[in-house]
C-alpha positions as CSV (number, residue, x, y, z in Angstrom):
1,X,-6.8,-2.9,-26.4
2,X,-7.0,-3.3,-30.4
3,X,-4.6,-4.2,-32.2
4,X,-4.9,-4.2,-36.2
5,X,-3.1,-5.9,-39.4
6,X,-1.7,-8.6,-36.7
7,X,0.7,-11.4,-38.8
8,X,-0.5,-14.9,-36.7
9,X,0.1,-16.9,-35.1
10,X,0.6,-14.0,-32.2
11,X,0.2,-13.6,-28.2
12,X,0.0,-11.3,-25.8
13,X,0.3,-11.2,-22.1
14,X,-0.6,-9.4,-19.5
15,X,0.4,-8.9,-16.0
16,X,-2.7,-8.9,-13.3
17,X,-2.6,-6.5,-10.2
18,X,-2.4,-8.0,-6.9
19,X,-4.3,-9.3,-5.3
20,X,-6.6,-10.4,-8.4
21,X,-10.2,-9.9,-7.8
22,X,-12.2,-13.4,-7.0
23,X,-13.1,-13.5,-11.0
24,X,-12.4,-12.1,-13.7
25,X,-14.2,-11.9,-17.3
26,X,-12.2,-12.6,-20.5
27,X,-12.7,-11.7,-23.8
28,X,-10.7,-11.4,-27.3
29,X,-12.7,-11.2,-30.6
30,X,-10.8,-11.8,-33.6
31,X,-11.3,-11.6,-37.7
32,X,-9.2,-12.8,-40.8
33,X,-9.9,-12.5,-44.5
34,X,-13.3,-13.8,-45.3
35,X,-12.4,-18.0,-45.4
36,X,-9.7,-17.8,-43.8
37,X,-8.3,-20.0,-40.7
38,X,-8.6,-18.5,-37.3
39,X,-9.0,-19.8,-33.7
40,X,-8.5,-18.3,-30.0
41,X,-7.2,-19.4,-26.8
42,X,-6.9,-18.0,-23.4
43,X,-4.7,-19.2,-21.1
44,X,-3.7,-18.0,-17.5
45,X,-1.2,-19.4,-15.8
46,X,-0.2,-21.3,-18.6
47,X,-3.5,-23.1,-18.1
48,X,-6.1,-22.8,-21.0
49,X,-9.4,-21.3,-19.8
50,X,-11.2,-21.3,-23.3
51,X,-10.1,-22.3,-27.1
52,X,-12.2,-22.3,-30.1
53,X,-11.9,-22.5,-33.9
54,X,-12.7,-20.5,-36.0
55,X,-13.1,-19.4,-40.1
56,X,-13.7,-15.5,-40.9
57,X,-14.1,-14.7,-37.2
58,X,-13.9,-15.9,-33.9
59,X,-14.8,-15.0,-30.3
60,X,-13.7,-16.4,-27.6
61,X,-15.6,-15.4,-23.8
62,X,-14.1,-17.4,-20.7
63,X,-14.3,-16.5,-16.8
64,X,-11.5,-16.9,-14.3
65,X,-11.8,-18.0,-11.1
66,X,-9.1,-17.2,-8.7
67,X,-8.4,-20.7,-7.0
């Protein structure tokens, strides 16, 4: 999915399939004017599986492990 011209802060969730595989790769890749304040977070479940800062761009890569 790619969404553009996004106003932050902003979220977006998703519903997983069951049953959920054993893992699952997570991704989101995000950019702002050049200087400009950005950072990412995954969560699922409510639980945070990766959050970084950012300025310009930011990436942030996690892996979920079904528990």
């Amino acid at each position: 999915m790619v969404l553009h011209n996004v106003k932050p802060p902003w979220h977006r969730d998703f519903a997983m399939p069951a049953p959920l595989v054993a893992g699952l790769v997570l991704n989101l890749s995000a950019s702002s004017p050049p200087m400009g304040r950005l950072g990412c977070r995954i969560l699922v479940d409510g639980e945070a599986v990766v959050t970084r800062p950012g300025v310009g761009m930011t990436s942030c890569v996690g892996m979920y492990r079904r528990k």
